[in-house]
C-alpha positions in Angstrom: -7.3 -214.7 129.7 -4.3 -215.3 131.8 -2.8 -217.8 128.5 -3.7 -214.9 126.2 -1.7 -212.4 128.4 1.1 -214.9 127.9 1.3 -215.1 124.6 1.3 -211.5 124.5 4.3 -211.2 126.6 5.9 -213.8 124.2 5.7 -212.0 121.2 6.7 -208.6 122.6 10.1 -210.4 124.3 10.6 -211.7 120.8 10.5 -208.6 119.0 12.5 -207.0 121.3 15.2 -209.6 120.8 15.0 -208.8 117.1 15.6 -205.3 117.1 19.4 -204.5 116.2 20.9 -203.0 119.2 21.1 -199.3 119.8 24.9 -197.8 118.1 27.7 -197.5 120.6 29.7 -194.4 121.0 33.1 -195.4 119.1 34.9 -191.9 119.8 34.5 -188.5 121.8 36.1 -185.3 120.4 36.7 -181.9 122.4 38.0 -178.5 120.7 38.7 -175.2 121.3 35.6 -173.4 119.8 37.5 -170.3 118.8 40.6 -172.4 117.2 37.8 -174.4 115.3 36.0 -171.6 113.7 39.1 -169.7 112.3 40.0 -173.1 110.6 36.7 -173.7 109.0 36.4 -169.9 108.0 40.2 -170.9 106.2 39.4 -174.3 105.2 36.0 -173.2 103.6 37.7 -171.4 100.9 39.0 -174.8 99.6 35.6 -176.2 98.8 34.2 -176.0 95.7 30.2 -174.9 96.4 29.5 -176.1 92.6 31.0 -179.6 93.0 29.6 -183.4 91.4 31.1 -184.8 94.2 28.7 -184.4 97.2 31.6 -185.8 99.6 33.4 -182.9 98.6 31.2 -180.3 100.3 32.4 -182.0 103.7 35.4 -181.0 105.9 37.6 -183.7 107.0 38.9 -183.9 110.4 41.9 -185.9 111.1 43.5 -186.5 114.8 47.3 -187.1 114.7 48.3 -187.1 118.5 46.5 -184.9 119.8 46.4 -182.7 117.1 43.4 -182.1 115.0 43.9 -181.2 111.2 40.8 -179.7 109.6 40.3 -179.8 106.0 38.2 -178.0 102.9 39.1 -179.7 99.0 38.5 -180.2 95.9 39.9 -182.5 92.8 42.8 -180.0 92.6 43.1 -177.6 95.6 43.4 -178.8 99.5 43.6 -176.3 102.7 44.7 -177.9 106.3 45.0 -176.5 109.7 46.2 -177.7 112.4 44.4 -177.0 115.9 46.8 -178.2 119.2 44.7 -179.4 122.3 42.3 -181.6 120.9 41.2 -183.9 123.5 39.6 -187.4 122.3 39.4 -191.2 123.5 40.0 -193.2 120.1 41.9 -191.6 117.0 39.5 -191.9 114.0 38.9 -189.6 111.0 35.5 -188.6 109.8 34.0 -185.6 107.9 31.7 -182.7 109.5 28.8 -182.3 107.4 28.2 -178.5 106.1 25.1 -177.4 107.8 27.0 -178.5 111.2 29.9 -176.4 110.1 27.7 -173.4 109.2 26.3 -173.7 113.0 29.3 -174.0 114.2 30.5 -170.4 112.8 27.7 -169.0 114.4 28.7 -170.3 117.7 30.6 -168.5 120.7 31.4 -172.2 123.2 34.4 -171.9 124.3 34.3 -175.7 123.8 33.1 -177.9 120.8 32.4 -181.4 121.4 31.5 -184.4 118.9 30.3 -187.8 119.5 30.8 -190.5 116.5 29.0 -193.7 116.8 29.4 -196.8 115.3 26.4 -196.1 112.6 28.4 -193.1 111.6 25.9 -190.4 113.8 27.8 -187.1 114.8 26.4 -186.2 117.5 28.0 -182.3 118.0 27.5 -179.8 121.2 28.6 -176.1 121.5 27.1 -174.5 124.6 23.1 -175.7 124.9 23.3 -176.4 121.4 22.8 -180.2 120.1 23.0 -180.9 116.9 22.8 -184.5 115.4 23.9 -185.5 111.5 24.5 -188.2 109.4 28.2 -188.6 108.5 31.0 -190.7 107.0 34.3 -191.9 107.4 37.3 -190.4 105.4 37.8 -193.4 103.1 36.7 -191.8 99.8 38.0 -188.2 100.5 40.9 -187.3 98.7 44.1 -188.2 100.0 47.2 -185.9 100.4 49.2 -186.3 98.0 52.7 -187.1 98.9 54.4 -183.9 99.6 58.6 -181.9 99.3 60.9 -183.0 102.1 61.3 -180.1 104.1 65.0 -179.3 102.4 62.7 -178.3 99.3 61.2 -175.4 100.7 62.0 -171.7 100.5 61.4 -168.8 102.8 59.2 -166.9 101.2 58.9 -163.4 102.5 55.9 -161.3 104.1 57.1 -158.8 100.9 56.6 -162.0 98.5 52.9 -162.6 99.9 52.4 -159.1 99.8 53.1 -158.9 96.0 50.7 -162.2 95.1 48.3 -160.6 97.2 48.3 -157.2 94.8 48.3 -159.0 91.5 45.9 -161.4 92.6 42.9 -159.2 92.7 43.1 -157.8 89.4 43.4 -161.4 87.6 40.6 -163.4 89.6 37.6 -162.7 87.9 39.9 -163.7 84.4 38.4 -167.7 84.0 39.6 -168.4 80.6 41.8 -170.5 79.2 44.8 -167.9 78.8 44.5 -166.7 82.5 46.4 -167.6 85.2 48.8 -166.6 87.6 52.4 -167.2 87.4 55.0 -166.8 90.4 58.5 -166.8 89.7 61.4 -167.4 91.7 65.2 -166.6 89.9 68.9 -165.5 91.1 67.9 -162.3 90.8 64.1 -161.4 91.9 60.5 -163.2 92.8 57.5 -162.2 90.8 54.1 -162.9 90.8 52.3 -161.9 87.4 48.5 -162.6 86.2 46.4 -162.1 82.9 43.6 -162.9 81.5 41.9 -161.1 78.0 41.3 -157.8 79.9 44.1 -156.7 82.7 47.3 -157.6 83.5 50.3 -157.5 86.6 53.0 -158.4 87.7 54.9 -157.6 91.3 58.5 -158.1 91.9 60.3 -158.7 95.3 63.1 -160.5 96.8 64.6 -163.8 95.3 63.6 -167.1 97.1 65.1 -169.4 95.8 65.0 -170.8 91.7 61.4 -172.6 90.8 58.5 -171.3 89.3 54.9 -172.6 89.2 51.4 -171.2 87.0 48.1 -171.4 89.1 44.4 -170.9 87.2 42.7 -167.7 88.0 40.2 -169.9 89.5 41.9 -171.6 91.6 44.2 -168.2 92.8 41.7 -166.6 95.3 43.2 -169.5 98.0 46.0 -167.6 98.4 44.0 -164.9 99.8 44.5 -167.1 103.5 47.9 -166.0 103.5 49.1 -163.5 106.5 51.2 -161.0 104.5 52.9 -160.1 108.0 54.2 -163.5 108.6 57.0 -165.6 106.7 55.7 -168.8 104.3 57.5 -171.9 103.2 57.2 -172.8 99.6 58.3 -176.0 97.3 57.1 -176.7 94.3 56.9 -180.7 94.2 55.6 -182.7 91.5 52.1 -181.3 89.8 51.8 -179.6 93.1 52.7 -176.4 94.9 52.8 -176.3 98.5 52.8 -173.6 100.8 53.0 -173.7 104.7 52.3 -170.8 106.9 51.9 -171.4 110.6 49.0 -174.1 111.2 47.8 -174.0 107.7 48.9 -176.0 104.5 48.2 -174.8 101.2 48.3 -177.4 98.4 47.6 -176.2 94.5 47.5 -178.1 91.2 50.2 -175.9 88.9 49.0 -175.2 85.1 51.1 -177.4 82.5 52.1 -174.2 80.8 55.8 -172.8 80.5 54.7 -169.4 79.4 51.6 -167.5 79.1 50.7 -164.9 76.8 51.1 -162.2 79.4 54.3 -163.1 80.4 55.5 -162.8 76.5 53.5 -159.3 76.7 55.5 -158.0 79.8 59.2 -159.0 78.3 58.4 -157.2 74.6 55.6 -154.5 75.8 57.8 -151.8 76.6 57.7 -148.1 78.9 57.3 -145.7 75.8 56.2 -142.8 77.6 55.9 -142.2 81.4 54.7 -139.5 84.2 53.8 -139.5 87.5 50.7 -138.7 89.5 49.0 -138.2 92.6 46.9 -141.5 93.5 44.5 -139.9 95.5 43.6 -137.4 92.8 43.1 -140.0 90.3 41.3 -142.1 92.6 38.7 -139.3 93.3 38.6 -138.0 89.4 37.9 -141.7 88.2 35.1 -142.2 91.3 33.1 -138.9 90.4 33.1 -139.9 86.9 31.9 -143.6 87.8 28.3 -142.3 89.0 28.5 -141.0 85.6 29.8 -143.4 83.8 28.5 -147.3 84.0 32.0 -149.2 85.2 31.7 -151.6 82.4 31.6 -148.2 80.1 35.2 -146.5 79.0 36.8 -143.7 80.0 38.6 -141.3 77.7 41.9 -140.0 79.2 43.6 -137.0 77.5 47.1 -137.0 78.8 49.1 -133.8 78.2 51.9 -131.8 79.6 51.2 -131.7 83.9 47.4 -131.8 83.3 45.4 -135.4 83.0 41.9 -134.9 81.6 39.4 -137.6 82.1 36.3 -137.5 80.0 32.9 -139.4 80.8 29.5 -139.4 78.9 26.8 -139.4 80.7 23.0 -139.1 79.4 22.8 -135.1 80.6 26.3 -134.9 78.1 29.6 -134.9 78.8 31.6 -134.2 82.0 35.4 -134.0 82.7 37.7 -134.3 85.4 41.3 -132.8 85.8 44.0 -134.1 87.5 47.6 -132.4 88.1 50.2 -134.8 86.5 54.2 -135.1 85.1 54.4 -135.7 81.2 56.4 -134.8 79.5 55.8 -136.8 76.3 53.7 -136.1 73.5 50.1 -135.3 74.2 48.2 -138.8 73.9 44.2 -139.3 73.8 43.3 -142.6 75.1 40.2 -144.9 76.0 40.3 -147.3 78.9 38.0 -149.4 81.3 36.6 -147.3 84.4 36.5 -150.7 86.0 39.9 -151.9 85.4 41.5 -148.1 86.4 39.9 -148.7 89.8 40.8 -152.4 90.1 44.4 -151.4 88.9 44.5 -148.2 91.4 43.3 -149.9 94.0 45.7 -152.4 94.7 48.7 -149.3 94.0 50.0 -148.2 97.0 52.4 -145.7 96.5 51.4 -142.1 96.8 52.6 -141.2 93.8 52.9 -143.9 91.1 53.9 -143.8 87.6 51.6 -144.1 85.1 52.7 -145.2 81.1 51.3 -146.2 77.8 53.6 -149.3 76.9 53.9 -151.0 73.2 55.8 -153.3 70.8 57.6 -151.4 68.3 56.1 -148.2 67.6 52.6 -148.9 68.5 50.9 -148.5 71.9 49.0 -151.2 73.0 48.6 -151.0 77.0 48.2 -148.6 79.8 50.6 -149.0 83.0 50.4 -148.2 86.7 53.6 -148.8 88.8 54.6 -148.0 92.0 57.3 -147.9 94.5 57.1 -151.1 95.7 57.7 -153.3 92.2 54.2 -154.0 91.2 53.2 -152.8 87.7 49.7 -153.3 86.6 48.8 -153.1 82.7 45.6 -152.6 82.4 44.6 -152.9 78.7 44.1 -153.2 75.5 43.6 -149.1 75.2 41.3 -148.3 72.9 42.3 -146.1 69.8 45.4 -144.3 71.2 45.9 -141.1 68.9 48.7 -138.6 69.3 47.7 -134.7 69.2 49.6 -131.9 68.0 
């Protein structure tokens, strides 16, 4: 019995020699919760949900002297920010794994720590909250492409941002190959225009500078992290343009396109006839005649001397709606998208803005908002303009 009980023992010691020993703790991490939450919410918008490339769907962190970048990419657009006060033992890089992330929002610690072992386990505590994930090192996330010396940037203005921000909107949902958005820096103004098949704009503000870059539709809505109370930096460098606003570095692949068709449109579509009009008026006219009329329906817009009349079809017949207004131009009967009036009105901003059907030669092709501010929106084609005695 006793030799049995041995032998027992024997085998036991043996297997426990065999066993690979437990991973070691290779680097402790500790970050202001509050800092780390506003980056993901920013870096998120880099990542591409509908990716092939699962490593993709990660954020990278990156420790630089005590300085923790966080960042969300893709093949062709990257988002960093920088969070001060990190607090760590070793300096190693490593991606956070989405689900972690998404718990990580959710949380109010005041403090986030990780623990990275050296089976690549992230071990990650907020508060009473454990959670423990599979991750990787940075090695096959994209690298940074090499970036303008910091002579190569411009200023560019909280009046600038503001302008990309109003175009933006009324371009994104454009994913074609003729959409984009173009921002143009010369001697004598910056403008940011989009198109796409259905709606146009374009914003003027400020010079900064001479460059000029063309960004996809798709690729556009990023630049909704920008403060548009607070000064960038911009260069365009390479295939690349790069944007710096505070902690955060915004890095977009520029179209290969010199010219669009909606720039061509803006430069030959001239102001044939113009008036002015109350926004809120319009904005309430073209709302009431929504529930009426599906958005992706048409309106018909009879525009005559100080009187706007705006026409819907509904299925109980037809209802209009009539809004004061300057015109004093020939009486004009046009159709347009409900949708794309409140899109364009929507990102107008003066109280009174000017209104105009635009055209090449002697035809009229587009309807325009403008205000105050620069930004004209063409919201078009119209559909069957006709002139009445």
């Amino acid at each position: 019995m006793a030799r049995r009980n041995r032998t027992a023992a024997a085998k036991a010691e043996q297997k426990q020699d065999a066993a690979p020993p437990a991973p070691e703790t290779i680097m402790r991490l500790t970050v202001p919760g509050a800092a780390l939450r506003a980056a993901l919410a920013t870096c998120r918008r880099g990542i591409d949900s509908g990716t092939v490339h699962p490593i993709l769907n990660n954020f990278l962190f990156e420790l630089d002297d005590g300085v923790l970048s966080v960042t969300g990419a893709d093949l062709q657009t990257r988002i960093s920010v920088a969070i001060p006060g990190a607090e760590a033992d070793n300096i190693l890089s490593f991606l956070l794994p989405p689900r972690v992330a998404a718990v990580l929002a959710t949380s109010a610690a005041e403090k986030i720590r990780f623990e990275l072992d050296s089976a690549f386990g992230l071990r990650t505590t907020a508060d009473r909250r454990s959670i423990a994930a599979a991750t990787a090192m940075a090695d096959d996330f994209p690298t940074m492409p090499p970036g303008p010396e910091d002579d190569r940037y411009f200023d560019l203005s909280p009046a600038a941002i503001a302008a990309i921000l109003q175009v933006e909107p009324l371009v994104a949902e454009s994913h074609t190959r003729k959409s984009g958005l173009s921002i143009v820096s010369t001697v004598k103004d910056f403008s940011a225009a989009g198109g796409g098949d259905s709606s146009m704009a374009r914003a003027r503000v400020d010079s900064c500078g001479l460059w000029s870059a063309s960004i996809s539709c798709e690729h556009a809505d990023l630049l909704r992290a920008l403060n548009p109370k607070q000064t960038a930096r911009i260069a365009k460098h390479g295939s690349n343009l790069w944007i710096k606003q505070g902690a955060m570095t915004l890095v977009l692949r520029t179209l290969d396109a010199s010219a669009h068709d909606y720039e061509r449109f803006f430069d030959e579509c001239r102001v044939q006839r113009e008036g002015t009009i109350g926004k809120d008026e319009l904005v309430a006219a073209v709302k009431a005649l929504a529930a009426i009329e599906p958005e992706d329906r048409r309106l018909t817009l009879l525009i005559a001397s100080n009187l706007l009349t705006l026409r819907a079809k509904g299925p109980h017949g037809s209802v209009e709606e009539l809004v004061p207004c300057e015109w004093n131009a020939q009486a004009t009967e046009i159709n347009l998208s409900t949708k794309l009036l409140s899109q364009a009105l929507a990102v107008v901003r003066d109280e009174r803005p000017r209104f105009s059907l635009r055209g090449r030669k002697n035809e009229l092709e587009a309807f325009g908002l403008r205000d105050e501010s620069g930004v004209e929106v063409l919201v078009a084609p119209m559909g069957y303009p006709k002139d009445l005695s």
